[in-house]
MMTF fields as JSON, N, C-alpha, C and O atoms, coordinates in Angstrom:
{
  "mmtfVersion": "1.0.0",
  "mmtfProducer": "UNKNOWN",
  "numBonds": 283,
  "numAtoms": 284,
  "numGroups": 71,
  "numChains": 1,
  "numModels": 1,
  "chainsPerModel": [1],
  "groupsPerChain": [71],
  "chainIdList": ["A"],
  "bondAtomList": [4, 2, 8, 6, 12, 10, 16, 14, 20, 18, 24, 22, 28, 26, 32, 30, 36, 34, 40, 38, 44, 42, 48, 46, 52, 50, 56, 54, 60, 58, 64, 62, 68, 66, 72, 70, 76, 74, 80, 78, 84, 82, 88, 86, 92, 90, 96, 94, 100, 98, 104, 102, 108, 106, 112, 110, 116, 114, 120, 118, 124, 122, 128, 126, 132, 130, 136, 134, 140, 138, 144, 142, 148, 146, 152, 150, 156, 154, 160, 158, 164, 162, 168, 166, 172, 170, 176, 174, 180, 178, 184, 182, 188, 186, 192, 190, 196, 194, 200, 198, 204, 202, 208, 206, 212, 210, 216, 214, 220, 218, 224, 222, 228, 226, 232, 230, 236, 234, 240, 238, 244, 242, 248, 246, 252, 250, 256, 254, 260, 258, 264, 262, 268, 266, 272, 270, 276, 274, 280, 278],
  "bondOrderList": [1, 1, 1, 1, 1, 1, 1, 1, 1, 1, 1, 1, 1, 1, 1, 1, 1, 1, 1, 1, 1, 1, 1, 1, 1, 1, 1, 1, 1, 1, 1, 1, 1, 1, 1, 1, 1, 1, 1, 1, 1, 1, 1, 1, 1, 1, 1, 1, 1, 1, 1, 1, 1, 1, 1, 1, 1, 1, 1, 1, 1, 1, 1, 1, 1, 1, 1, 1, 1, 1],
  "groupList": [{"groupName": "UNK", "atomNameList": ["N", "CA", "C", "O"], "elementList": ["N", "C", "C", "O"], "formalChargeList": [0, 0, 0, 0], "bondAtomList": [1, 0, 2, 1, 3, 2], "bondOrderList": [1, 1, 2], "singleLetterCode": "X", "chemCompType": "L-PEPTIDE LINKING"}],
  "groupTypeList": [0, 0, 0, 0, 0, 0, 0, 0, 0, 0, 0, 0, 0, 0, 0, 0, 0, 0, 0, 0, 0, 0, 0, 0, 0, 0, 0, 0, 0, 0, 0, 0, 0, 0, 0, 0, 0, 0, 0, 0, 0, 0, 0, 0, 0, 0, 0, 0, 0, 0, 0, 0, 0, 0, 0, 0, 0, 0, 0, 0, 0, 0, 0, 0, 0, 0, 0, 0, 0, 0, 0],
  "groupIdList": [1, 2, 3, 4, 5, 6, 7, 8, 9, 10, 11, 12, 13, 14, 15, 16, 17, 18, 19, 20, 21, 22, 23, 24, 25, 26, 27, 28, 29, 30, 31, 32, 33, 34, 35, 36, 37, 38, 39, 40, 41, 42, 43, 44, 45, 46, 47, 48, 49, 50, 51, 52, 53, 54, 55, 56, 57, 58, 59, 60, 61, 62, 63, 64, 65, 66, 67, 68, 69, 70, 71],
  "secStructList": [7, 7, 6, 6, 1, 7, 7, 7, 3, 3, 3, 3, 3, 6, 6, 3, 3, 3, 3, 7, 7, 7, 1, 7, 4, 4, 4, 4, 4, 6, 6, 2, 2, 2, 2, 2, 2, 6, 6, 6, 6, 7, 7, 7, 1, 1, 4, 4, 4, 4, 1, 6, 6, 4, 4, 4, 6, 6, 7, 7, 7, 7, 7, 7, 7, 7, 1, 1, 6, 6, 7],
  "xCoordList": [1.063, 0.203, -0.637, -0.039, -1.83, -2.73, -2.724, -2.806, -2.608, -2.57, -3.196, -2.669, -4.459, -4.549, -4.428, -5.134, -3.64, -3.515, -5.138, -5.321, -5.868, -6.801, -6.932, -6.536, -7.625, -7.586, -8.451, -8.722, -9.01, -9.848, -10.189, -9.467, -11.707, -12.327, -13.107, -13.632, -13.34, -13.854, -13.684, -12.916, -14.593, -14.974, -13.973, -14.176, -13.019, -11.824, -12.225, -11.887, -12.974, -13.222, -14.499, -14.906, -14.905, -15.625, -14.979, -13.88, -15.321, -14.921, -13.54, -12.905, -12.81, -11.859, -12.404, -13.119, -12.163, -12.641, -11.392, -11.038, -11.051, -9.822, -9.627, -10.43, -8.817, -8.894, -7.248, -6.182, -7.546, -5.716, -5.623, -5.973, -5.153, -4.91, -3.9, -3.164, -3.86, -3.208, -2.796, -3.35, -1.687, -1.162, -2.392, -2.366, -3.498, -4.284, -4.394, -4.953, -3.807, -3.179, -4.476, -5.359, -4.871, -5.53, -6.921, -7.758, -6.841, -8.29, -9.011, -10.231, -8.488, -9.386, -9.775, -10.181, -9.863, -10.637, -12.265, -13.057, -12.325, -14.065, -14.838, -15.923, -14.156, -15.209, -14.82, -14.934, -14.42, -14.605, -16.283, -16.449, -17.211, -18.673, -18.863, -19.164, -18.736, -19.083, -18.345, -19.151, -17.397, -16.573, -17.506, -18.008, -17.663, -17.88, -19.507, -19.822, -20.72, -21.714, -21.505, -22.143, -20.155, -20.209, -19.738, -19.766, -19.043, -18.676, -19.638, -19.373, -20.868, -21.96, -23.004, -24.184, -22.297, -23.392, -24.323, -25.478, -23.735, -24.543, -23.73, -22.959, -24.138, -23.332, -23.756, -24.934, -22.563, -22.219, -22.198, -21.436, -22.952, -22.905, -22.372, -22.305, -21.618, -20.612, -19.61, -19.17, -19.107, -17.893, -17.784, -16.786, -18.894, -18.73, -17.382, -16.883, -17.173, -16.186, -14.962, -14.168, -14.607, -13.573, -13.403, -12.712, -14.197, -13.916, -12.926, -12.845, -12.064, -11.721, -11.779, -10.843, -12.989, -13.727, -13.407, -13.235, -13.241, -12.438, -11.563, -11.867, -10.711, -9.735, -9.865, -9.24, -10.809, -11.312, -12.156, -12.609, -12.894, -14.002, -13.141, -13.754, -12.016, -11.994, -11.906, -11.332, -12.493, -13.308, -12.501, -12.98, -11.128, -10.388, -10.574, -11.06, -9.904, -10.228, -8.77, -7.6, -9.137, -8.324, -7.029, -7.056, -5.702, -4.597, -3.93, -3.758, -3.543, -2.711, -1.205, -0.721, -0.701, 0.532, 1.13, 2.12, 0.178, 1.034, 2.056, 2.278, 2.433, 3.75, 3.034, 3.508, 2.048, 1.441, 0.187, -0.685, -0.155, -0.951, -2.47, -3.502, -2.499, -3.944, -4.549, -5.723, -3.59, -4.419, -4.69, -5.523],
  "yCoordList": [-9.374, -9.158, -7.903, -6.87, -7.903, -7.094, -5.721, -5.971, -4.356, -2.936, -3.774, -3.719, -4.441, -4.461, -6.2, -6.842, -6.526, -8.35, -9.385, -10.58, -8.599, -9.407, -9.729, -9.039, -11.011, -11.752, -10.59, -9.644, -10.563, -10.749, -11.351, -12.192, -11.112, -12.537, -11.367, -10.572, -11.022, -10.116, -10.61, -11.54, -9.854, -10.139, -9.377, -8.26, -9.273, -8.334, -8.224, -7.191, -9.229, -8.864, -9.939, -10.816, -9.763, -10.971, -12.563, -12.91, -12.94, -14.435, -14.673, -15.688, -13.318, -13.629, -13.512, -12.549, -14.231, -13.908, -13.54, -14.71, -13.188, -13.124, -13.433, -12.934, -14.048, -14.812, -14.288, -14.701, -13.471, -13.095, -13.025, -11.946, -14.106, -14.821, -13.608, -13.016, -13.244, -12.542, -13.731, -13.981, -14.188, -15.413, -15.657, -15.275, -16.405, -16.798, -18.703, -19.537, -18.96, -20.476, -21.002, -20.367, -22.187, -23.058, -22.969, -23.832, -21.524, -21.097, -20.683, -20.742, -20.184, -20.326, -20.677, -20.059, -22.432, -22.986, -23.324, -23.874, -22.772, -23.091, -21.417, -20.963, -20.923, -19.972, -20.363, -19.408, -21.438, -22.192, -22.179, -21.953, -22.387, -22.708, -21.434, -21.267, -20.549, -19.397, -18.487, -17.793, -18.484, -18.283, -18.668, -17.865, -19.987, -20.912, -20.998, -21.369, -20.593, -19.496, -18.338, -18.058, -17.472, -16.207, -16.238, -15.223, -17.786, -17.234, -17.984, -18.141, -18.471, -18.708, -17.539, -17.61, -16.64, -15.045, -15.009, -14.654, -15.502, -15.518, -14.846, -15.414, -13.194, -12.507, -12.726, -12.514, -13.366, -13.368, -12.035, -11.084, -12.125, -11.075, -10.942, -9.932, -12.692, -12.992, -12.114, -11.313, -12.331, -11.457, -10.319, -9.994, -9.121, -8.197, -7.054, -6.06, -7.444, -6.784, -6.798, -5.956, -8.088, -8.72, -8.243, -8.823, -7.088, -6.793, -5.609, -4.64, -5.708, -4.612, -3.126, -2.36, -2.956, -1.676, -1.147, 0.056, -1.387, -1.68, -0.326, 0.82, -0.693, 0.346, 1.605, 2.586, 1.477, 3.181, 3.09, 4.219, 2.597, 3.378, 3.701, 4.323, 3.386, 3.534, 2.716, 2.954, 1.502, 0.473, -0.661, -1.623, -0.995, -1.649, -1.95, -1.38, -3.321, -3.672, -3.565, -3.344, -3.731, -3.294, -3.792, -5.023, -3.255, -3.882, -3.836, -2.839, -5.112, -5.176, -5.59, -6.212, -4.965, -4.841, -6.07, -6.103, -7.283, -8.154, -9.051, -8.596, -10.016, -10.487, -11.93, -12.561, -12.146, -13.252, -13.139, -12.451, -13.901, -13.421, -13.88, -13.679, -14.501, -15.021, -13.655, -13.311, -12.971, -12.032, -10.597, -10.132],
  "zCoordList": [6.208, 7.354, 7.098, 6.794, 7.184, 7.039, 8.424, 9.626, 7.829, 8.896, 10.738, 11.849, 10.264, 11.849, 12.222, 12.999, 11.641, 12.011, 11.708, 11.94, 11.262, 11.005, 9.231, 8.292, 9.237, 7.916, 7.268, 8.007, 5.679, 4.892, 4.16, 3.625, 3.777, 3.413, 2.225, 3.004, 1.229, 0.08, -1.126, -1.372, -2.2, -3.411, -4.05, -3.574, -4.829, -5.257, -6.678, -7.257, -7.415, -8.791, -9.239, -8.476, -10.259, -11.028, -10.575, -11.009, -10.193, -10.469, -9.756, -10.04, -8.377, -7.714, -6.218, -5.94, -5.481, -4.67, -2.976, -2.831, -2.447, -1.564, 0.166, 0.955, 0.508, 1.734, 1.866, 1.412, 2.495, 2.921, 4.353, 4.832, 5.326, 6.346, 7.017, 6.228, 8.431, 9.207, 10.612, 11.683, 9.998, 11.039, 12.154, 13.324, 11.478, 12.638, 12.165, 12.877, 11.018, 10.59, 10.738, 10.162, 11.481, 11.819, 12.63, 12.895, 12.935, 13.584, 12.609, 12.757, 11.424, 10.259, 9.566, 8.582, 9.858, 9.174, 9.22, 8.456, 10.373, 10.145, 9.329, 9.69, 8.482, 8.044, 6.595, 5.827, 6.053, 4.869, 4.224, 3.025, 4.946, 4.838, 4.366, 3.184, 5.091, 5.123, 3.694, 3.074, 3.367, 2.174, 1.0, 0.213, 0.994, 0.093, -0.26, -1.39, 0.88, 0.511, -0.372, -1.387, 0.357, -0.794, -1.965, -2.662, -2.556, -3.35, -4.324, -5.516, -3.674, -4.638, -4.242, -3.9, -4.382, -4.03, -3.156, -3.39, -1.708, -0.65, 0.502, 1.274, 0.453, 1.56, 2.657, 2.943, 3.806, 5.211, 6.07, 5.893, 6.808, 7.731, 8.721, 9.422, 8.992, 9.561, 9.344, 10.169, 7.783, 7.571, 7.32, 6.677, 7.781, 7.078, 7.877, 7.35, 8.821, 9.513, 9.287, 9.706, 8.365, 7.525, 5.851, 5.014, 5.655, 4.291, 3.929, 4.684, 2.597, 2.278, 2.813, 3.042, 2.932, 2.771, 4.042, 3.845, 5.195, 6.692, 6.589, 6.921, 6.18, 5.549, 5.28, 5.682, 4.503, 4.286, 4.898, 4.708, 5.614, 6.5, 7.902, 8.77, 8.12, 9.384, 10.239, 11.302, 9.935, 10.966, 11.141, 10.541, 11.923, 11.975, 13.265, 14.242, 12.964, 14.623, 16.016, 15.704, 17.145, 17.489, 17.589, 17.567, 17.708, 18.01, 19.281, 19.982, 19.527, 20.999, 20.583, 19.637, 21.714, 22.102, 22.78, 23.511, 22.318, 23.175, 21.926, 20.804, 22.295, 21.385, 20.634, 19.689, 21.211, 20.704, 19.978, 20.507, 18.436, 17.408, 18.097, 17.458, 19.431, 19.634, 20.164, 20.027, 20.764, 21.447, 21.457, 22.234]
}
């Protein structure tokens, strides 16, 4: 599980590209399209809130205290 429960979706190397899921299962399947643009070198601006880089900037999103991963 990723620091703030949210997925990432980033470029990790040449020719790898990374989708590491934060128990959101089945609601993430519609950003397949969107993936699958970048990984023919077409950056989403959709995902940019979803990258690596999150981390060190600071820019995480928020976390709740409730017991269930929808919310």
């Amino acid at each position: 599980m990723t620091p703030d429960r949210f997925p990432v979706f980033d470029q990790y190397r040449e020719n790898v590209y990374i989708i590491a899921d934060a128990n959101h299962g089945y609601k993430m399947a519609g950003v397949g399209d969107l993936v699958s643009d970048e990984v023919m070198g077409n950056k989403s601006e959709i995902l940019e809130p979803f990258r690596f880089s999150r981390y060190e900037e600071g820019k995480l999103h928020p976390v709740s205290n409730s017991p269930f991963p929808w919310s």
